[in-house]
C-alpha positions in Angstrom: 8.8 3.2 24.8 7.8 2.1 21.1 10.5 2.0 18.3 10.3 2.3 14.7 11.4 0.5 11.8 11.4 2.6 8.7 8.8 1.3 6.4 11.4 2.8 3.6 14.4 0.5 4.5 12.1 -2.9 5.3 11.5 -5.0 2.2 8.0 -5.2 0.6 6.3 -8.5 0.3 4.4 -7.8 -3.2 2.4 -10.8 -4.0 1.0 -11.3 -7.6 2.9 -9.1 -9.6 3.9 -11.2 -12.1 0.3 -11.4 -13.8 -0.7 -8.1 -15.2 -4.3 -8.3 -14.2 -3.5 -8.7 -10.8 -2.8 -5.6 -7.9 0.1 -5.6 -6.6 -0.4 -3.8 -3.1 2.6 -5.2 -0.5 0.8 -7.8 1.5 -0.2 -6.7 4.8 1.7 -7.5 8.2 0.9 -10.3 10.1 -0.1 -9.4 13.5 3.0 -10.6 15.0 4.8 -8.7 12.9 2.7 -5.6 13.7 3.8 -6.3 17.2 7.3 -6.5 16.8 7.5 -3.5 14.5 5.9 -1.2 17.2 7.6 -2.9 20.1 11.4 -3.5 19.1 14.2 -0.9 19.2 15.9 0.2 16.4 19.2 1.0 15.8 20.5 2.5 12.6 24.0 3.8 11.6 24.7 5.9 8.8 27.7 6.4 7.2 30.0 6.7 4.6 33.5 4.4 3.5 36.8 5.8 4.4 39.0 7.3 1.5 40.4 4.2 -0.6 37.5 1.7 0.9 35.6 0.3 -2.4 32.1 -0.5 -2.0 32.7 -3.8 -3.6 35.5 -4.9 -1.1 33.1 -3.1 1.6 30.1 -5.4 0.4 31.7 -8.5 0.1 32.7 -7.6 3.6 29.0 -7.5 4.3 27.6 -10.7 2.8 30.8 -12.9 3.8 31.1 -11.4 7.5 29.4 -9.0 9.0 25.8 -10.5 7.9 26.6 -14.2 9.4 28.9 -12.9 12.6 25.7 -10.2 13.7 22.6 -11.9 12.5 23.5 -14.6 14.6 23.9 -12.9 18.0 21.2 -14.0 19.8 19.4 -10.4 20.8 20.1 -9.3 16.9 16.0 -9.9 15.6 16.9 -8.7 11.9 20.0 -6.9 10.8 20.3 -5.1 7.3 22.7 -2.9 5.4 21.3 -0.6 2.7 23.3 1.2 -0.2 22.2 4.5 -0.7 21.8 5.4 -4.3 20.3 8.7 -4.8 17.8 11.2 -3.8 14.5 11.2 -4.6 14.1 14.8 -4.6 16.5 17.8 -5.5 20.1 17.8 -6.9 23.1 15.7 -5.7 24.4 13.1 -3.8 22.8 11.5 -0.8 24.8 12.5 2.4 25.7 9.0 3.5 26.9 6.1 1.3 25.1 3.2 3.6 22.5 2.6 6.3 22.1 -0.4 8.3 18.9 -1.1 10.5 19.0 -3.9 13.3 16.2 -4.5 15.5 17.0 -5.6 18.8 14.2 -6.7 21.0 17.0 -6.6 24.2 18.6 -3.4 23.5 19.6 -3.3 27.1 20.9 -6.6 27.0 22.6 -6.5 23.8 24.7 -3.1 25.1 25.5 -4.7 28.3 26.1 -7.4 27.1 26.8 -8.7 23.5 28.9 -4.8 22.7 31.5 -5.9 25.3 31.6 -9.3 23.6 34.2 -11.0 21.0 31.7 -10.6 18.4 30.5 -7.8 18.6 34.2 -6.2 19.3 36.0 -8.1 16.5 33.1 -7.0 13.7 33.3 -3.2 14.9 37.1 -3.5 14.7 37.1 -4.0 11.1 33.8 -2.0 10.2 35.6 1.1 11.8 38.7 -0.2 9.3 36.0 0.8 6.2 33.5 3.6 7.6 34.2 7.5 8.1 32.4 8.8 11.0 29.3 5.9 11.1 26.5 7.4 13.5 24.8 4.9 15.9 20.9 6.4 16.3 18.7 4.7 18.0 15.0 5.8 17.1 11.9 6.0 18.6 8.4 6.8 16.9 6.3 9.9 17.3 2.9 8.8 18.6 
């Protein structure tokens, strides 16, 4: 089964934009890179911060802990945590406050494994201490 990373939440590599007669197109993948974005899983969770949770304390949270403790699990390819800031289209708010996309090349490994673990068990202890209801959706691209 192939997964998807959201082209939306990945970061663009724009190369020459800082001299106006240049294009500034996103540079295109490397092949590996290709590779890994049609092969690894992807896990995203979506969510918004409990009543009384300030996204400041909740983001100093993610730079001082949760970044270093997950990104260096070993089965953890890329982890990222996105602040959602408005819609693009239509009136309102966005319905969730944050995503956060990992890719996982061992998804199997990492549930059987690293989810059980100290890690893992100690940073979902006190991200459940900040987020209302997060949802844990694993996607999969239609071919």
């Amino acid at each position: 089964m192939k997964y998807l990373i959201l082209a939306a939440l990945a970061p663009l590599a724009l190369t020459g934009c800082g001299d106006a007669t240049r294009d500034c197109a996103p540079a295109a993948p490397s092949a590996v890179q290709a590779v890994a974005a049609e092969t690894t899983p992807t896990l995203f969770l979506l969510y918004t911060l409990k009543e009384g949770v300030t996204p400041e304390a909740f983001e100093q949270w993610v730079t001082e802990t949760d970044y270093p403790a997950m990104r260096a699990l070993e089965r953890v390819q890329s982890f990222r945590t996105y602040r959602a800031e408005r819609l693009l289209m239509g009136e309102g708010a966005p319905g969730v406050a944050y995503i956060e996309a990992f890719a996982i090349p061992d998804l199997d490994g990492f549930i059987a494994e690293d989810m059980g673990g100290d890690t893992v068990q100690s940073i979902m202890g006190e991200f459940m201490g900040f987020a209302e209801a997060p949802q844990f959706i694993i996607v999969s691209e239609v071919k």
